[in-house]
C-alpha positions in Angstrom: 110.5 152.4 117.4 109.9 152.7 113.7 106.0 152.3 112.8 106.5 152.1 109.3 104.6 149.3 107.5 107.4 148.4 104.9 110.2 148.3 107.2 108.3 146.5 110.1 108.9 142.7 109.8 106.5 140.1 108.2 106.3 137.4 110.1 103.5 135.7 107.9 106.0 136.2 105.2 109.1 135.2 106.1 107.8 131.8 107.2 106.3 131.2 103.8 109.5 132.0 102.5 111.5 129.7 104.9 109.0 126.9 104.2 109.9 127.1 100.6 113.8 127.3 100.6 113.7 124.6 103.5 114.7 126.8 106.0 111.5 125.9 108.5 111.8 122.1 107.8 113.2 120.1 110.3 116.2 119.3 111.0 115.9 115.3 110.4 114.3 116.3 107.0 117.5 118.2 106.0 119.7 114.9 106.8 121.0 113.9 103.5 119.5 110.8 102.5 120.3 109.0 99.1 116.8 109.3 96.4 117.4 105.6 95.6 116.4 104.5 99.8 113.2 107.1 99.9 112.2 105.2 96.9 112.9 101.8 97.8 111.0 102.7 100.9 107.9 103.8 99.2 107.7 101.3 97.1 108.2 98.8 100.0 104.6 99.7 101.3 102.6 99.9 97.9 100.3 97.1 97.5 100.7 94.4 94.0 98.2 92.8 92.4 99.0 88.4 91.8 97.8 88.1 88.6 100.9 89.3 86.9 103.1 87.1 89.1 100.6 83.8 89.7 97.9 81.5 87.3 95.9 81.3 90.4 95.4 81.9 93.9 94.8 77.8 94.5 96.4 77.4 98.6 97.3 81.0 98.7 100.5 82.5 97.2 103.9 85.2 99.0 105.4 87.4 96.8 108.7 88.2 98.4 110.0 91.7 96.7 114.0 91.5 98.1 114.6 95.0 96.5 111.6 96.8 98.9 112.2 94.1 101.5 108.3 93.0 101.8 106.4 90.0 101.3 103.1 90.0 100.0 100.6 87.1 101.0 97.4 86.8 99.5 94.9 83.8 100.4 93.2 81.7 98.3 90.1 83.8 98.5 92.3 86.9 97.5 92.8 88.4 101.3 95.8 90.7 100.9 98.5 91.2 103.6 102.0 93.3 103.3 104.5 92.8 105.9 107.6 94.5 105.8 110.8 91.7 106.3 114.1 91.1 105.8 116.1 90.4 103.0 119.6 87.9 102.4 122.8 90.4 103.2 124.4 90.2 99.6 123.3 88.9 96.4 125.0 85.8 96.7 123.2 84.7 99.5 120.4 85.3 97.7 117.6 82.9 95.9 115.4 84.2 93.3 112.2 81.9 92.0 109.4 79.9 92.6 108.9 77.4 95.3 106.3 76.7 97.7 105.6 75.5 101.5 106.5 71.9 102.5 106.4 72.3 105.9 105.2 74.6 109.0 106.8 74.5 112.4 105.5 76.1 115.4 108.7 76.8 118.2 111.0 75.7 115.5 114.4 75.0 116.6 117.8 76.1 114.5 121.1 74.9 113.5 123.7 76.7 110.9 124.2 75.7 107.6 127.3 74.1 106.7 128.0 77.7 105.0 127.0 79.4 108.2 128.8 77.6 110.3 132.2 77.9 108.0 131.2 81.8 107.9 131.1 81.4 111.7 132.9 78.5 113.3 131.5 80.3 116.7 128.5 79.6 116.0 126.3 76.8 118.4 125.6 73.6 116.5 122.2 73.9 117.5 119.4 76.4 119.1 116.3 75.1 120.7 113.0 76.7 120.3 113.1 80.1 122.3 113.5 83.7 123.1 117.4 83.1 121.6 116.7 80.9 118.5 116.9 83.1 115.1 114.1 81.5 113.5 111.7 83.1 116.1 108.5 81.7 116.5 107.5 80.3 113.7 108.8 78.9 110.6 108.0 77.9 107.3 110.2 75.8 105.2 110.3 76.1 101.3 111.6 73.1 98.9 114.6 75.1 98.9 117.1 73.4 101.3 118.6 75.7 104.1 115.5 79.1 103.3 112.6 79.6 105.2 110.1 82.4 105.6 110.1 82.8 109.6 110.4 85.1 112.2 113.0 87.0 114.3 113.1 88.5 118.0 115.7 90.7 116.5 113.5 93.3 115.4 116.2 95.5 114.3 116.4 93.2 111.4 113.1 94.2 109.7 114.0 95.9 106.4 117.2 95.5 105.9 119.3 93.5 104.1 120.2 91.1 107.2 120.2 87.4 106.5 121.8 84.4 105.5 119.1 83.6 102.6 116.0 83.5 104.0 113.1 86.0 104.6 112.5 87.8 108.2 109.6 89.0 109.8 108.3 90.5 113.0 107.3 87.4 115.4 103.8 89.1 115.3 103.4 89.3 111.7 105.0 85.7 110.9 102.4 84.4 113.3 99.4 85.7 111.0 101.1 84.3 107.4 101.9 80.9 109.5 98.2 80.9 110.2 96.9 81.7 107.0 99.6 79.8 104.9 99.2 76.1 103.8 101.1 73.5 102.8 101.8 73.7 98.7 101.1 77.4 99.1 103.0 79.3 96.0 106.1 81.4 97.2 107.9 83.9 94.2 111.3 85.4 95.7 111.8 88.4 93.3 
């Protein structure tokens, strides 16, 4: 066995070396990812300020940010919350604007839009409150006909571009801005 100091191998070495032409990373790290969805991610969990968006915080005010697919809530004593949601599928689907809470529904119940339903003839007419209704546990209905903020048992929907107009969040989270919203709060789809 050769003793010889330069030929034996550097461990220490070679894994600082590997760690800085990738070679140690892991293997999910390596997967190809576009820089646009790491950003869009990142910026999905950093937290806004309301003053550039509202004049004040008089019933609360939502911030819903459709490109990083969050919603921001802040109370009128200036509690902040971020939730992570989902977003309309395309842009056409989508509404952008101001609005505000008309109406709160505990177990609401569902039934397609005319849109919807043309989309998907399939479709039930309606859903009753429930483990199957899309609207999940709660809801809360903008002046907007047809949107709503409101929950979804389909978790898999969470931040991704996944509805037909309105804004999706975990059953657990929508339960918390359904307590904390009122009715005239301030809602800013951007």
């Amino acid at each position: 066995m050769n003793k010889n100091p330069k030929n034996l191998f550097d461990r220490r070495g070679f894994l600082i070396g590997a760690a800085a032409t990738g070679l140690a990373a892991p293997a999910l790290a390596q997967t190809e990812e576009p820089v646009e969805t790491a950003r869009r991610n990142i910026s999905s969990f950093r937290s806004m300020e309301w003053q550039p968006h509202f004049n004040t915080l008089k019933n609360g005010a939502i911030l819903v940010d459709i490109a990083s697919r969050a919603l921001h809530m802040w109370t009128e004593d200036g509690q902040y919350k971020l939730y992570p949601s989902s977003v309309p599928l395309s842009e056409d689907l989508t509404r952008r604007g101001r609005t505000s809470i008309i109406r709160k529904v505990n177990g609401p119940t569902w039934s397609p839009t005319p849109a919807m339903k043309k989309r998907n003839p399939e479709w039930p007419d309606f859903v009753p409150a429930g483990p199957d209704n899309p609207l999940g546990t709660h809801a809360l209905y903008l002046t907007w006909t047809y949107y709503r903020i409101h929950g979804t048992h389909d978790t898999r929907k969470i931040g991704r571009k996944s509805s037909n107009g309105c804004i999706g969040l975990y059953n657990e989270h929508i339960a918390e801005v359904f307590s904390k919203a009122k009715i005239g709060t301030q809602v800013l789809l951007i």
